[in-house]
Structure formats: C-alpha cells, structure tokens
N, C-alpha and C positions, 0 to 999 in steps of 0.2 A: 232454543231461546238465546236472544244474544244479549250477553250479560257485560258490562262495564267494569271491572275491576277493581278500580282506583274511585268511581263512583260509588259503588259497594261499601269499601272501606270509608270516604268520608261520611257517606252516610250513618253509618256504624256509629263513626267516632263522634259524630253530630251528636248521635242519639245518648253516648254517653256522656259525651260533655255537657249536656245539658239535663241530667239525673234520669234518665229514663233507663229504669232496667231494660237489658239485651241481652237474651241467650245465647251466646255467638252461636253455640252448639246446633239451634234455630236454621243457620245459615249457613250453615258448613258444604251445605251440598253444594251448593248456589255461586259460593266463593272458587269454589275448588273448581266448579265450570268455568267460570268468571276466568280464573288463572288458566288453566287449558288451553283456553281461547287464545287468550293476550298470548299464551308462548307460540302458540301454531303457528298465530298471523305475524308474528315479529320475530321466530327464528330463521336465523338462515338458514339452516339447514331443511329447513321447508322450503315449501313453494310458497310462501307468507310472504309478507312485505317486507322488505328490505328498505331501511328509509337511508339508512348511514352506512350501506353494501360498500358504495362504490364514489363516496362523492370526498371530498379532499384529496385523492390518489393521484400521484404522480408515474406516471404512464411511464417506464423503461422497456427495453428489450419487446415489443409487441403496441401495437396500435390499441388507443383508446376504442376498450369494446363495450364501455359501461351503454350504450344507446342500443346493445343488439338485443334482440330478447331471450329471455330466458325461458329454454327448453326443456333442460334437463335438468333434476335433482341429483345432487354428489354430497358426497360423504366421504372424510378420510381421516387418516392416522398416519402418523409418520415419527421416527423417532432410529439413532443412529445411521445407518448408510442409505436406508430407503424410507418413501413416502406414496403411499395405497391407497387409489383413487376408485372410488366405486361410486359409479354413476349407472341410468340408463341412456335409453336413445341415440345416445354416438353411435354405437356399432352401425347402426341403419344410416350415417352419414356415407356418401362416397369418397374415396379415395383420393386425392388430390391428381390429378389428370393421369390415374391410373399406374402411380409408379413402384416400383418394385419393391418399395418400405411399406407399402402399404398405411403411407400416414393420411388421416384423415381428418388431424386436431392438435391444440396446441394445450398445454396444461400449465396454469400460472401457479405462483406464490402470492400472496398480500401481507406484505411483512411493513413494521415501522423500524428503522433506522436512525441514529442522529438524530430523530426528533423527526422524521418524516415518513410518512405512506406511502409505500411504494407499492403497484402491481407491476409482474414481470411471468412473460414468458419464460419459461426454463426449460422447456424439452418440447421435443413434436409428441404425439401420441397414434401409436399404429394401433386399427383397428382392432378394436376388444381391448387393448393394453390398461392393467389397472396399478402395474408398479412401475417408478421410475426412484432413481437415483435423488438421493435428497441436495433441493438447489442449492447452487452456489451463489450469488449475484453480484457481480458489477455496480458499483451504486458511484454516483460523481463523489463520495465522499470516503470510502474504501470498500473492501468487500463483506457482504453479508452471506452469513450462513446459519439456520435456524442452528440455536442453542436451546438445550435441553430443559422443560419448563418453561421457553416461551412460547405466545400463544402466535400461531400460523393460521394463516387462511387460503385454500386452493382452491380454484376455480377451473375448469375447462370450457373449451369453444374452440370452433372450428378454426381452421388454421388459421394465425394473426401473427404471427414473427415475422415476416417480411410484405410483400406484396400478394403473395400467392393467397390465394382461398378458397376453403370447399363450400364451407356456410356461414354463415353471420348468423350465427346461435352461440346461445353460454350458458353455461351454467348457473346457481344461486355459487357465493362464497360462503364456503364452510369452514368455519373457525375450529381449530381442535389445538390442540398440546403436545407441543414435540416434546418427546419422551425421548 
C-alpha cells in the first residue's frame, strides 16, 4: 500500500486540531510504512530518487556525469588516511582499452567548500578496487580535504577524468561521515 507521510501526519493533526479523539497508537503501523517508504525512495543511498543528488554542483577534476545513468548502488566510510567504496556492477565493466592497471572507473568526492559544491574525480578505480586513499582537492579557492565530522559524499562511474572512457554509468551519491 503506498502511503503519504506528510499526508498522514496532517491528517492526524487536522483531526486533533479540531477536537476529534485519535489513538495515534491506531496508526502506528500505517505511519511507520508511510516513513519507510519516503526513506527508500529519497535516500541516496538507495536506488530511490535523488531529487538534490546532483544539481547545483560544480564540476572540477572530471566531466559533468550528473546525465549518465545510474547503474550501480555504493555505499562508503572513510575517515583518517583511507576511504571504502563498496559498490556492485563495476567489476563487470571493461578495462579501459585493455591496460595494464586494469582501470576501469573513476571515484569522486562531493564535498561543499567556501560556501560551494563541488564534485571531483580523485583517483581511477582498478577493477574490484574498494579502497582508495582519502581525497585531496584542488578547489579555485585553496585545497580541500575531508575533515573529521564533516559530511562527504562519493560516488563512482566509469572512467570521466580526462577524455578516455569505458562506460557512461554512475553510481547513486552516498553521503556518510568522515570519521
């Protein structure tokens, strides 16, 4: 059953703002689907909808990929020297014209700065690779580097740092906590 949320609750609040007893207890079930819902479809970290993913971002180090679609589900952590990218579907990407690193992807950061969003490439990704050294970045305004407690978001897709490419796929961005 696809339930409304934010509908729920004003209904709720309708009902007691205008003296009508209400056992919230009544609707406990109902609510707590209701929220399920709403997080599935509006985390990033799902395949849900992403409405504010990717739109105000200023594109450094890596060509705007917000228009490829998104193939694969990723998940990470990252906190003092490295950052742990656990995804599917890449590995089954190929190689980039078959070369001896075996890269086959590129892994960004989405960090704000100065008062701006920035997404950037920061490392290639050879096939299967799930750790990589935590980003530095170049920003027109000095260098960034996740500090401890602020929130980061990483994203993968196929190779986007320069010209070369395997696939035009990405990932969802998944927000976590550099620790």
């Amino acid at each position: 059953m696809r339930v409304n949320t934010g509908l729920w609750m004003c209904a709720l609040a309708l009902l007691l703002a205008i003296g009508c007893e209400v056992d919230i207890e009544d609707y406990e079930d109902e609510i707590e689907e209701a929220e399920e819902e709403y997080n599935a479809e509006n985390d990033s970290s799902s395949g849900g909808a992403d409405p504010a993913e990717l739109v105000g971002i200023t594109w450094i180090y890596g060509c705007d990929i917000s228009s490829w679609p998104k193939t694969i589900t990723l998940t990470a952590e990252g906190g003092g020297h490295y950052v742990y990218l656990h995804y599917d579907v890449m590995q089954n990407w190929p190689p980039w014209n078959n070369n001896e690193y075996n890269v086959n992807g590129s892994c960004w950061v989405v960090f704000t700065y100065n008062g701006v969003k920035y997404a950037s490439t920061f490392d290639y990704l050879r096939v299967g690779q799930v750790k990589k050294e935590a980003p530095v970045i170049p920003t027109p305004s000095g260098t960034w580097r996740p500090s401890s407690g602020e929130t980061v978001g990483f994203m993968v897709s196929g190779m986007a740092r320069d010209a070369r490419r395997t696939v035009n796929e990405r990932s969802n961005v998944y927000y976590t906590i550099w620790q």
